[in-house]
C-alpha positions, 0 to 999 in steps of 0.5 A: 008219675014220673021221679025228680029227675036227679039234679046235674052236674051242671047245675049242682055246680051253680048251686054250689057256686050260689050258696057259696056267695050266701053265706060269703054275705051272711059271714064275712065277705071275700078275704080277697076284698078285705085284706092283703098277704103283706110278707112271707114268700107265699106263706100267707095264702087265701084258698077256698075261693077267699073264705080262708086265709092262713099264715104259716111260720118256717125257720126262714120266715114267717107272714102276715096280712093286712086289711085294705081299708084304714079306720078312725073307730071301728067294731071289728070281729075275725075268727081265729084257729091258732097253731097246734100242738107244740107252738112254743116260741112262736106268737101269732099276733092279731092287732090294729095300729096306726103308721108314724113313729108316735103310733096307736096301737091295739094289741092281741098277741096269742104266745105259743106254748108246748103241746098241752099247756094253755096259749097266754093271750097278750095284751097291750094299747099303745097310744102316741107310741107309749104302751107299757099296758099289757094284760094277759090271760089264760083262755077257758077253751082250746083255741087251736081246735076250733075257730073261735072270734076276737073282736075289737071295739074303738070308739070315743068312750073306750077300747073293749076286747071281745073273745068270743063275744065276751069282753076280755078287756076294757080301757076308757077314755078319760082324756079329762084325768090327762090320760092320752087316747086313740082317736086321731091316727086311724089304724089298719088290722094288722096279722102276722105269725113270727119266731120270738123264742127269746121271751114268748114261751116261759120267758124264752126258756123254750125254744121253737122245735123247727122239726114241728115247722111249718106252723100254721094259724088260720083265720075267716069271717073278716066283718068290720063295721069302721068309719073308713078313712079316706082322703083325710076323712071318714065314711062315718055317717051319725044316722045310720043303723049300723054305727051303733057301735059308735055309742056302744058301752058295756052294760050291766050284763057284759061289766059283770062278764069282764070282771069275771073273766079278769078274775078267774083267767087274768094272769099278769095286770100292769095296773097291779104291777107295784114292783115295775112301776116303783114311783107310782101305777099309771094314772089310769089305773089310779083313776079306774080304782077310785071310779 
């Protein structure tokens, strides 16, 4: 009986062409398909034949990308590898927002750090242009030596933000109690990596050490299940399978999950925040404590 022949270069180069596609599918598509590289003079670069996309910051400027389609609500997840080692000064943002001077907005912002302290990961929503809601956490994991996943949740009962499937962060709809929400302008994703040594790091005591330029954060694995906006109007069709998110709420599992990472990694609350907020907390902080 004759050996297998050995498999030629050839068709190894199919294969390899074949399972490249597979797993395109089974993990987020073809960045070429999804975003844009906005700025940055070709520090923003998809390689890997679209399975990678990475933002680099230098003293002459930084980069950014943006996704191809619009959402009005949307379940969207992109795996993230922040910059290592010394980072201070710089901040890798990662958000969703509508265009007009009275926008919408959903904000991770990850803010650098000197090598061996934790990345602060900032947090705001803005809505009709007022933010002034920011929340901010430590993480329980090294986010510069592995991808991990930060997800956005935005239907009509809330905003969820996800780190690694975990909910970090959650703000409700409770335009009943005269709290204003994100649901008319739809919103793009957005990522850009900048300078903002004047307050990122410590307030702005660190500075940016242009020596360890160029700085660079790495992003893969685009899935975004959105009602897509389009023509003044959205692809949303209520009795498909794959708009569960659309209902999505945060069960009794993932309630206790948010109050523990908010006890034992929130680190700023603006809902607890007495001193800036002399004639009163906002509403929906008062609101959320009596609920």
């Amino acid at each position: 009986m004759k050996p297998m022949a050995a498999i030629s270069s050839a068709n190894y180069a199919l294969l390899m062409i074949v399972i490249t596609f597979l797993l395109s599918i089974a993990y987020g598509g073809n960045l070429y398909q999804d975003v844009d590289i906005t700025w940055g003079d070709e520090r923003g670069k998809i390689i890997n034949n679209g399975q990678l996309l990475t933002l680099s910051l230098d003293r002459a400027s930084g980069s950014g990308f943006q996704s191809h389609n619009q959402y009005l609500y949307a379940k969207i997840d992109m795996q993230i590898k922040l910059v290592p080692g010394n980072s201070a000064g710089t901040v890798t943002a990662y958000y969703l927002r509508s265009e007009g001077s009275s926008w919408d907005e959903i904000d991770f912002e990850f803010l650098g750090n000197l090598s061996g302290d934790p990345y602060i990961v900032h947090t705001n929503v803005y809505t009709q242009g007022k933010g002034d809601r920011e929340q901010q956490f430590y993480l329980w994991f090294d986010p510069t030596a592995d991808f991990h996943t930060y997800s956005f949740l935005w239907n009509s009962a809330h905003v969820v933000l996800y780190i690694d499937g975990r909910p970090i962060r959650e703000l409700k709809n409770i335009e009943s109690e005269g709290v204003p929400y994100p649901k008319k302008q739809p919103m793009r994703l957005y990522s850009s990596i900048w300078n903002a040594d004047d307050w990122a790091t410590r307030g702005g005591v660190v500075k940016t050490d242009w020596t360890k330029a160029p700085f660079t954060a790495s992003f893969r694995n685009f899935k975004a299940n959105g009602c897509v906006w389009s023509n003044n109007g959205s692809s949303c069709n209520s009795n498909s399978s794959n708009n569960a998110w659309l209902s999505q709420q945060l069960d009794f599992t993932n309630q206790k999950i948010l109050k523990w990472v908010q006890k034992k990694y929130m680190i700023y609350n603006y809902c607890t925040d007495i001193k800036r907020f002399p004639q009163g907390l906002p509403l929906e902080c008062t609101v959320r404590t009596k609920s």
